[in-house]
C-alpha positions, 0 to 999 in steps of 0.5 A: 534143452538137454535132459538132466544127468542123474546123480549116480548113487553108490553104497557107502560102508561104514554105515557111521560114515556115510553122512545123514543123507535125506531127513526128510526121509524121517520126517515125512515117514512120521507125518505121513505114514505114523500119523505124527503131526508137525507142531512147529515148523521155522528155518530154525527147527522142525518139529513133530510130534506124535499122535498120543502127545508123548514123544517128540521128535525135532531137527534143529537146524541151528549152526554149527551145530545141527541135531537131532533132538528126540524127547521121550516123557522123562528124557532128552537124546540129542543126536549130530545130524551126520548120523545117518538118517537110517540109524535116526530112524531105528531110534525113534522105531524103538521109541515108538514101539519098544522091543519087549526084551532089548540086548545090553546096550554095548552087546551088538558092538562087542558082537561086530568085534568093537574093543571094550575097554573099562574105567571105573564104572564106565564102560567104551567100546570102540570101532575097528577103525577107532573113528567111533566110541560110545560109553556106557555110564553106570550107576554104583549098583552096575546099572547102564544109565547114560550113554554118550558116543562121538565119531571123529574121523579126518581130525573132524569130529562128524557126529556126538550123540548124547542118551542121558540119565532116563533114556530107555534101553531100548532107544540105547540098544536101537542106536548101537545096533544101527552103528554095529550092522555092516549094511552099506548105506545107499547115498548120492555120489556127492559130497562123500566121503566126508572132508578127509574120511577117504581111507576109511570108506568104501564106496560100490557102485549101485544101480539105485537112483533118486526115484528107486530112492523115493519109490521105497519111501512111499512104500515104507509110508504105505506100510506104515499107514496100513499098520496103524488102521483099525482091524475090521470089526468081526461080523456078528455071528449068524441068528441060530436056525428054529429048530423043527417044531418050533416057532420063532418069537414074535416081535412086537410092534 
């Protein structure tokens, strides 16, 4: 029997485009490289959950609708499942380790040249290609509070995404980073671009494969694990020498 074709890859941009690709990209990165633990698992949803109990994070498979869920101690994300998996990723980082001193939320966008328009309170920012906005919720004393973006391209909306009331600026700012980056996202060269999306997504030919895919895979769990073992204890420091004409103290029996 003739060997298998490989899928050729390509480099897909926009980023917000480019389909989820792999979950399990995410899903084994948590179980095998941070220690998270799977705490439910049916053709429904899989859930895991992180080692100190407080974080959650759940790919509910559901359709038409499938997400992700990402729960935090007082708040809830929920996220389409045709955003990336790498952006996915970015966000739950930022819940597993904040960045001490996040950007406002809208800044990275504002940066990449996305067009801010106000309402009220409110505040949209919305791609170059106007596939994509988030709006910024805020509280009458001008504090970012919620935050809710959508992506409809080709008369389809691909992806919502929903940070509510609670959710920490750091997770906000970690999801409009991801969708400000120009970065080209590596996929297989199937099933893209999305239904109708053709004019706004440009692919490159890569000479990435499955196992080039996988190999960075094993070798982000690897960093992983490597962070979170326990530094080797310091060892004890030397017994000080006698000094000349001294006797060192007896020891009892």
């Amino acid at each position: 029997m003739p060997p298998t074709p490989q899928v050729p890859y390509v480099l897909a941009a926009p980023g917000y485009l480019a389909g989820g690709g792999s979950w399990d990209h995410l899903t084994e990165l948590l179980h095998h490289g941070h220690g998270w633990h799977y705490t439910s698992e049916t053709d429904l949803h899989t859930r895991l959950t992180s080692p100190d109990q407080r974080l959650h994070v759940t790919l509910a498979h559901a359709r038409p609708h499938p997400e992700w869920i990402l729960t935090g101690p007082a708040w809830q994300a929920r996220i389409g499942v045709f955003l990336p998996v790498e952006y996915v990723t970015a966000i739950v980082d930022a819940m597993r380790s904040p960045a001490p001193d996040p950007p406002a939320a809208l800044d990275p966008l504002a940066t990449a040249g996305w067009t801010t328009r106000r309402c009220g309170t409110a505040r949209t920012a919305v791609s170059p290609d106007e596939t994509v906005s988030v709006t910024e919720e805020r509280a009458p004393d001008g504090t970012p509070e919620a935050w809710y973006a959508s992506c409809t391209a080709g008369g389809l909306t691909w992806w919502n995404a929903v940070f509510p009331v609670g959710t920490p600026l750091q997770v906000a700012a970690a999801f409009t980073g991801s969708l400000a980056s120009p970065d080209p996202l590596v996929r297989m060269a199937v099933g893209i671009p999305l239904y109708n999306c053709g004019s706004y997504t440009r692919f490159t030919p890569t000479d990435v494969s499955w196992h080039g895919e996988r190999v960075g895979l094993d070798a982000r769990i690897a960093q992983a694990r490597a962070a979170r073992r326990p530094a080797p204890a310091a060892p004890p420091p030397p017994a000080s020498p006698c000094r000349p004409g001294t006797v060192a103290p007896h020891r009892p029996r």
